[in-house]
N, C-alpha and C positions, 0 to 999 in steps of 0.2 A: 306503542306507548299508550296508557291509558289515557283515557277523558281526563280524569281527576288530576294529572300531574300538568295537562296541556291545561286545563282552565288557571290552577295554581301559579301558573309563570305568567300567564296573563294577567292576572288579579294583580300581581308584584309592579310589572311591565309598566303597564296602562293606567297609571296612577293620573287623576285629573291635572290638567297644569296650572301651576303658579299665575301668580300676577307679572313678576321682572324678575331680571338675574340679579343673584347676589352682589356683582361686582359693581353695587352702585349706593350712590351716598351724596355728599356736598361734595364742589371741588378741592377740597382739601384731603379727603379721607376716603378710603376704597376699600372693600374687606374682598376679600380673594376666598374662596368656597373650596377645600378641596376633598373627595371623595375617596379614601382608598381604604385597605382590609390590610389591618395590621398585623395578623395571623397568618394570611397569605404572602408566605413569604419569598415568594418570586417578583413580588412589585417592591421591594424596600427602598428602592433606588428613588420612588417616586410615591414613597408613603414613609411607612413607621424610621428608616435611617434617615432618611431626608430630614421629615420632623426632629428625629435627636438629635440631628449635626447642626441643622438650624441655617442650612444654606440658601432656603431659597427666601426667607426673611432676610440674609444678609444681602442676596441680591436685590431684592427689592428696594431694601435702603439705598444701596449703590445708585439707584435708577437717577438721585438728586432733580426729578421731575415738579418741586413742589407738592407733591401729593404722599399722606402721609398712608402705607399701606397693612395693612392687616390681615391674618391670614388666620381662618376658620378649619380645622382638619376635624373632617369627621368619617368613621370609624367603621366599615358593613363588615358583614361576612361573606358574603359572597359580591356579584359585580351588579346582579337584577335591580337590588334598591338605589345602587349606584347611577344609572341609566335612568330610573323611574326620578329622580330626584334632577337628575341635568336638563330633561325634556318637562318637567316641571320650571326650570330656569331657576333652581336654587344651589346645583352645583355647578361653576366652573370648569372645572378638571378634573378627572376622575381615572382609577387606573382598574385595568380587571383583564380576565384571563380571554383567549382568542375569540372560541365561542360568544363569549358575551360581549365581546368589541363587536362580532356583527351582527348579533340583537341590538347593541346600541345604535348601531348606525342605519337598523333597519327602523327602529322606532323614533328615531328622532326624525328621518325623512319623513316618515307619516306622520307622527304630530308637529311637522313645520320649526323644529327646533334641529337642524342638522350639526352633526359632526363630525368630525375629523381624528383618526389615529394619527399621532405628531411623533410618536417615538416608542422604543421598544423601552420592558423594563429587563425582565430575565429569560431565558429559552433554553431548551435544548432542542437538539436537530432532530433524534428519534421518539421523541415522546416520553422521555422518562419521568417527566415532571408529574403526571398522574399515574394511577397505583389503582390495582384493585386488590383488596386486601379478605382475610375472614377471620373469622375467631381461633384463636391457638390450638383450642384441640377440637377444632373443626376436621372433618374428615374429607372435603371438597380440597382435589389438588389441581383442579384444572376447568378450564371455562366449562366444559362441556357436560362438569358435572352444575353450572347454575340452571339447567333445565328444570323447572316447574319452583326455584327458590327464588328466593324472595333478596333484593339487591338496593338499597339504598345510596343514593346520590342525588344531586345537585342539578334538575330538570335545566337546561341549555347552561350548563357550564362545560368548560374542557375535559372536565373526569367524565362528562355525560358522554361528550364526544367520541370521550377514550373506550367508553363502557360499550356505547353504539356500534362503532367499528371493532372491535374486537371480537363479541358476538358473531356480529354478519362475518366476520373472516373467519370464523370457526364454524359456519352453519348455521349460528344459531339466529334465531327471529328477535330481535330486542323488543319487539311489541309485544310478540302474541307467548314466545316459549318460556319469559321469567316476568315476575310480576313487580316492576320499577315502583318504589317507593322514593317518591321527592320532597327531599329532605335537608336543612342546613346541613352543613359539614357535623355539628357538636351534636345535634338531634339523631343523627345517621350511625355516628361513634354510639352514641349512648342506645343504638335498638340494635347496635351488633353485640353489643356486651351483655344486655336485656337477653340475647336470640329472637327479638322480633324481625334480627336482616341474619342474611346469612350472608351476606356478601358486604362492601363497601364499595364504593368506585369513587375516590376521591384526590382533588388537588393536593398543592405542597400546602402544609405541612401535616398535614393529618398521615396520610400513610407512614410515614416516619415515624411520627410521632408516637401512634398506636402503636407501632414497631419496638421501638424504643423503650416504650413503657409496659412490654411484654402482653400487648393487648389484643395484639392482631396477627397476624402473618401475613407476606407476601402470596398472593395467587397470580397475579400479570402483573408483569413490568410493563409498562403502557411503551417503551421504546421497542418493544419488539413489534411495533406497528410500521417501526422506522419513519413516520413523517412527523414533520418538524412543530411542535407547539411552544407557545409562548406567551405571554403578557406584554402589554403595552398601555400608550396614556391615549386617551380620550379627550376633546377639548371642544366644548359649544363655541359653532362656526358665529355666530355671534360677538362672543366674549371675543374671540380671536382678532376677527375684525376690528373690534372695538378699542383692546387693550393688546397690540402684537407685540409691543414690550413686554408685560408683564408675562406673558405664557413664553416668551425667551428667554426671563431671568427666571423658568419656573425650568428648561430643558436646560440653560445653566448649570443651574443648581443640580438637577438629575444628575448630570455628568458628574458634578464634584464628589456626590453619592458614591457614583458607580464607582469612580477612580478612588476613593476611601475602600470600600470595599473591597474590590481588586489589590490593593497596596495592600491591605492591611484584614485579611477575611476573619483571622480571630479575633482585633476586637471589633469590627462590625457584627457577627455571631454575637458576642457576650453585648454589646449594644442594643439588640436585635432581643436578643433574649429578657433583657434586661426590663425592656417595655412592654412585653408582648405576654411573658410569665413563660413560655416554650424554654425547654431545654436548648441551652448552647450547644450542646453534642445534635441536637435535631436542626439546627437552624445550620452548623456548619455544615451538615449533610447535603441539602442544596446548595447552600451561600458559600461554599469554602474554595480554597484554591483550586479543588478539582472537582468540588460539588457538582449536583445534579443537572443546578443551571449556570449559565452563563451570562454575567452580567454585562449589557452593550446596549446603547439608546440606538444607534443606527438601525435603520429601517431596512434590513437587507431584502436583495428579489428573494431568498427563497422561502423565507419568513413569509411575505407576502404573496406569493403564488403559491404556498400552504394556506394561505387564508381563502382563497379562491376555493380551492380545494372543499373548507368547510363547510364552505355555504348548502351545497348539496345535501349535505348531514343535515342540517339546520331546517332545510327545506322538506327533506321526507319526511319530518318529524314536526312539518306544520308550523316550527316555532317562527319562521319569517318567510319569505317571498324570493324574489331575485335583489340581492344586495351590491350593489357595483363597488367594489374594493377599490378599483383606480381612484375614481373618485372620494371615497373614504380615505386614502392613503392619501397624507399633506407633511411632505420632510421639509419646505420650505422654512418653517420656524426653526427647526434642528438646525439646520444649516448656516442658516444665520448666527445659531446662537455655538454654533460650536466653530463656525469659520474653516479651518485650513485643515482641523484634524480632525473633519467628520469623514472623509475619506478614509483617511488611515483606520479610522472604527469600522466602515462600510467593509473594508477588506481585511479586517481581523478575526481566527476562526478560535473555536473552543481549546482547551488547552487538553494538551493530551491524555487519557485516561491514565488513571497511578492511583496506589494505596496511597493512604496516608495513617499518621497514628497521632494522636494529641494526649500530650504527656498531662500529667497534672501540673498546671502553676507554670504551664509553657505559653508563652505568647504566638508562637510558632509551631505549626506541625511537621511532622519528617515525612516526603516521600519515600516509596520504594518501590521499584521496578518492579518487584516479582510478589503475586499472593506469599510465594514458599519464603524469601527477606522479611515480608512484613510478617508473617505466622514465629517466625524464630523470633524476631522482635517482641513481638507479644508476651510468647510464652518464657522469656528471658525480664521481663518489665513487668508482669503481671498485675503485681501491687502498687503501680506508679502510672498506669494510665488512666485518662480518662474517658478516651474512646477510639477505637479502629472500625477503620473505612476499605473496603474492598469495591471495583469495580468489578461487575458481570463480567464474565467471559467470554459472554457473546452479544451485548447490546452496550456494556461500557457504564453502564448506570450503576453510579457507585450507590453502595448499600454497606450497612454495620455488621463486621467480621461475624458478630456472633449471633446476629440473624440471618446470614444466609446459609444456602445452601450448599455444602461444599463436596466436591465429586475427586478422587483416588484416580490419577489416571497413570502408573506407573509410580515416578518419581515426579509428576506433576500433580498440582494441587489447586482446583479450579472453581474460584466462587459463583454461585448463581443469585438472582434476586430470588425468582417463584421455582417452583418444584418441579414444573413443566416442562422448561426450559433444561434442566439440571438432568432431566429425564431423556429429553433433546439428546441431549449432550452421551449421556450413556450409551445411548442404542445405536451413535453413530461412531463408536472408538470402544473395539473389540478390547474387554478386561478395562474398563471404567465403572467406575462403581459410587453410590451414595456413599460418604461416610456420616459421621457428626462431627461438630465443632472441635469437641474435646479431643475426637481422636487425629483432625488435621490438624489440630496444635500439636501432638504428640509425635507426629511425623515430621513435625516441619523442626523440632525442637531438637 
């Protein structure tokens, strides 16, 4: 990794500290500070739906403590400013993706402001939630062509993570053989469209999104790494002590989130969208019944012996030290605050991979067992949808029918996220073949 990306996350990081935390006032009146990325749409459970459903204000009130409470939501793109602002002791509670939960917990033990991950927000178990993406009529169809190009993301976030490991698992040096550009998400989008990047390596919602908006292509499904990433909440060990009500009518509230979602995924998508300006068709892409992530606050082991795993990452690349996850890991508040059926979350797994198709003016989308079901469907509704969703073939990460990749294998008809894989899939099933969109609609039809 270069100097200039490792001092950059430092500069963000190491912000001077605050005088006190936010959560303080007269005893009548308390404001509550919370920290999340409304864009980043695997935390909505504990940011941007949370704010529009307006739960965890309603909990608060509930608390009938004499204390009247108030709640500050403010707004990052990524999780670094997030972190720099809590070991400042001006935000409370904060949510952000794996990677930067153990930056945060590595920088709050050295500036004396420790905290604690209290709950998950969204995950998937193989990685699919980051993307490396390139320009449309890029001619890069595989990692192996980023040697000596140039790659834009998100210096110690989870795409970084994604970007890092994937490399090394293909040979390549993420230090020395491509030349890492540390970049917001929107800055990063805007130098692949430029051609100042040739690559992307980005969280939800940006690959999609770019996708979606005919901006980008898929190059790696980040779930063919198969281990498991996710987001989660953050909470100054402080604040917690101080106020353990209030950070339990805040995992409350998360729960009401998540189960709104869950119940109900297209109108949390159009909620979601609604605030954020993201397409509804990109938000259910993730957030939907069989979207990319899976919405559950429970702290599972493997979620958590994935984080262990990170640290290592994190560690070659200088951005922290040794980070003790046991210790950062605190379900105690969860448990309280979800009582009898945080179990039953603990042992709830993702739901199982399926098309789906979202009609226009439907409040509901249709599954279908089979790409070749949901392709006839298509090409039968053509004029009345407003977007199809296919899962990979082989890593389950659903992606937009008519951005992926789809492959002829007989009478079967098989979608891929990146070209790679699609390629995979070829050379290992004698008479399989690339087609295009048009022509697997034409078959399936």
């Amino acid at each position: 990794m270069h100097r200039s990306a490792f001092t950059a996350c430092a500069v963000v990081l190491l912000l001077p500290l605050g005088a006190c935390g936010t959560a303080a006032g007269d005893s009548s009146t308390v404001t509550v500070t919370v920290g999340y990325q409304s864009k980043t749409i695997n935390t909505v459970t504990a940011g941007t739906l949370l704010r529009s459903l307006g739960y965890f204000e309603k909990q608060l009130n509930s608390l009938d403590d004499g204390v009247t409470y108030k709640v500050a939501w403010q707004d990052y793109a990524t999780g670094a400013p997030i972190t720099a602002q809590m070991t400042a002791g001006k935000i409370d509670i904060g949510s952000m993706g794996d990677f930067p939960l153990l930056i945060n917990a590595a920088r709050g033990k050295q500036l004396g402001r420790p905290t604690h991950l209290v709950s998950v927000t969204g995950y998937n178990l193989r990685g699919g939630l980051n993307t490396i993406v390139t320009a449309p009529d890029s001619g890069l169809t595989s990692l192996q062509d980023l040697k000596g190009k140039q790659v834009s993301t998100s210096v110690g976030s989870a795409a970084d993570g994604t970007l890092v490991r994937a490399l090394q698992r293909a040979g390549i040096d993420p230090a020395e053989d491509i030349e890492k550009l540390n970049q917001q998400p929107a800055v990063g989008a805007s130098a692949l469209a430029s051609g100042s990047a040739d690559a992307l390596s980005q969280f939800v919602a940006w690959p999609g999104l770019l996708a979606h908006q005919g901006k980008a292509k898929a190059l790696y499904d980040g779930a063919q790494l198969n281990l498991p990433t996710f987001h989660g909440v953050t909470v100054r060990q402080d604040f917690a002590k101080e106020r353990p009500h209030v950070l339990e009518a805040f995992l409350a509230a998360q729960a009401q989130a998540t189960d709104y979602l869950n119940d109900r995924p297209v109108a949390a998508a159009e909620k979601v969208a609604e605030v954020t300006g993201l397409p509804a068709e990109v938000v259910y892409l993730y957030n939907g019944a069989h979207g990319i992530a899976t919405f559950d606050p429970a702290l599972k082991p493997r979620l958590v012996a994935a984080l262990k795993e990170d640290v290592a990452v994190l560690k070659s690349a200088k951005l922290t030290g040794d980070v003790d996850v046991d210790s950062f890991v605190d379900d105690r508040y969860l448990k309280k605050a979800l009582g009898a059926s945080y179990a039953k979350r603990l042992a709830s797994a993702p739901p199982a991979a399926a098309g789906e198709v979202w009609a226009k003016g439907a409040t509901r989308t249709r599954a279908f067992e089979s790409p070749e079901e949901l392709l006839a469907h298509v090409a039968a509704h053509r004029d009345t949808l407003r977007a199809a969703y296919v899962p990979d073939a082989t890593t389950g990460t659903l992606w937009f029918a008519d951005k992926a990749v789809w492959v002829a294998d007989g009478e079967r008809l098989a979608p891929f996220v990146a070209p790679a894989t699609a390629r995979a899939y070829v050379e290992a099933h004698k008479g399989a073949r690339i087609i295009t969109y048009a022509d697997a609609l034409e078959r399936a039809s």
